[in-house]
C-alpha positions as CSV (number, residue, x, y, z in Angstrom):
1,X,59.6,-27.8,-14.4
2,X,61.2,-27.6,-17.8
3,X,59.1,-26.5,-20.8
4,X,60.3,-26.8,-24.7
5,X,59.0,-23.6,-26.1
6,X,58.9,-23.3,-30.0
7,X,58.9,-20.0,-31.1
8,X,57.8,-19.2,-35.0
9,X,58.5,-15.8,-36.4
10,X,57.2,-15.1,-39.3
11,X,57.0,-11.5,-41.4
12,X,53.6,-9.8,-41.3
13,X,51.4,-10.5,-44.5
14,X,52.1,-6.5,-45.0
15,X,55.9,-7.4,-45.9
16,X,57.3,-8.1,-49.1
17,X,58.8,-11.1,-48.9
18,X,62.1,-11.2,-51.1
19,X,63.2,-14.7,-49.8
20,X,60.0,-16.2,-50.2
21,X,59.8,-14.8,-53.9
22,X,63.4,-16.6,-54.5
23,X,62.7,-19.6,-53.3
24,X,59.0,-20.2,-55.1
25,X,61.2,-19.5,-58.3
26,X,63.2,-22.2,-57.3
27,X,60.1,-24.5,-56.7
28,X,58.3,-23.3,-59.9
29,X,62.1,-24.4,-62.0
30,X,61.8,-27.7,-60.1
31,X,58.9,-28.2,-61.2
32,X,56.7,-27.6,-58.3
33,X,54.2,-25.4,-60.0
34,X,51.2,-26.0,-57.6
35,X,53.1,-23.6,-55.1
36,X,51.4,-20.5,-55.5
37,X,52.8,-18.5,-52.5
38,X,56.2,-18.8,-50.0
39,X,56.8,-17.0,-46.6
40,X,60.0,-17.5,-45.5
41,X,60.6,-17.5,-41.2
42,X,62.4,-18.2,-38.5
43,X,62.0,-21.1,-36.4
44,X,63.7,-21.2,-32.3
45,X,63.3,-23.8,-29.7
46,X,64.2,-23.2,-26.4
47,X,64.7,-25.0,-23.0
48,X,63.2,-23.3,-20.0
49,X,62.4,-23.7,-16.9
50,X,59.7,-22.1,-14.7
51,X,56.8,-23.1,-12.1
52,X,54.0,-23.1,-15.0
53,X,52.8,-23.1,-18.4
54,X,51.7,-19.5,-18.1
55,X,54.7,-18.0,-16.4
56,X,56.7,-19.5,-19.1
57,X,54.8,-18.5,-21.6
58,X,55.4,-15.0,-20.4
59,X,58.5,-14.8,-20.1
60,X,58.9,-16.1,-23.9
61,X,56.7,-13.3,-24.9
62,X,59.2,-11.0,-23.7
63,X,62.3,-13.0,-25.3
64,X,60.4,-12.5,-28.5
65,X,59.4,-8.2,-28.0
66,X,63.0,-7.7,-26.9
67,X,65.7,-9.4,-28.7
68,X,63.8,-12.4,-31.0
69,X,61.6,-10.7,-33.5
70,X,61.6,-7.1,-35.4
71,X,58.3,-5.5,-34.0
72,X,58.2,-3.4,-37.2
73,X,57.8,-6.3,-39.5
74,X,57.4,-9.9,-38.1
75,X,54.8,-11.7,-35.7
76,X,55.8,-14.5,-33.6
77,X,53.4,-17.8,-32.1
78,X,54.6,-19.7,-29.0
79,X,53.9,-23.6,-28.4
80,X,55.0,-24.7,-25.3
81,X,55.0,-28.5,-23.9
82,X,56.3,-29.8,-20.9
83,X,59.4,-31.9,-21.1
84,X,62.6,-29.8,-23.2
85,X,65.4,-32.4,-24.3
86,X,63.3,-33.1,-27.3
């Protein structure tokens, strides 16, 4: 089976967040006052097959504690459907 796995990293709330600063400046020059906060992250989709949900969901775990995400700083959350080729 072929699974779309969305993978969102995201910087732990511990983090300073220098990006997110910048860009709810930008908002707040726009005009978009109401935004009080901004995290910046990282956003991957990937194609992959496997025999189920689970295994696959394993196996992205792994993507993401050795090459996807910093450990140190960010956190990652997996959604998985069946299909891919979005």
């Amino acid at each position: 089976m072929r699974f779309l796995a969305e993978v969102v990293i995201s910087l732990k709330p511990v983090v300073n967040d220098p990006q997110g600063l910048t860009v709810r400046a930008g908002l707040h020059q726009l005009g978009f006052a109401e935004v009080s906060e901004v995290r910046v992250g990282k956003h991957i989709a990937l194609e992959v097959e496997g025999d189920s949900e689970a295994g696959v969901r394993r196996r992205v775990a792994e993507m993401c504690e050795r090459l996807l995400r910093n450990p140190v700083i960010e956190d990652y959350r997996i959604e998985l459907r069946e299909g891919g080729s979005r």
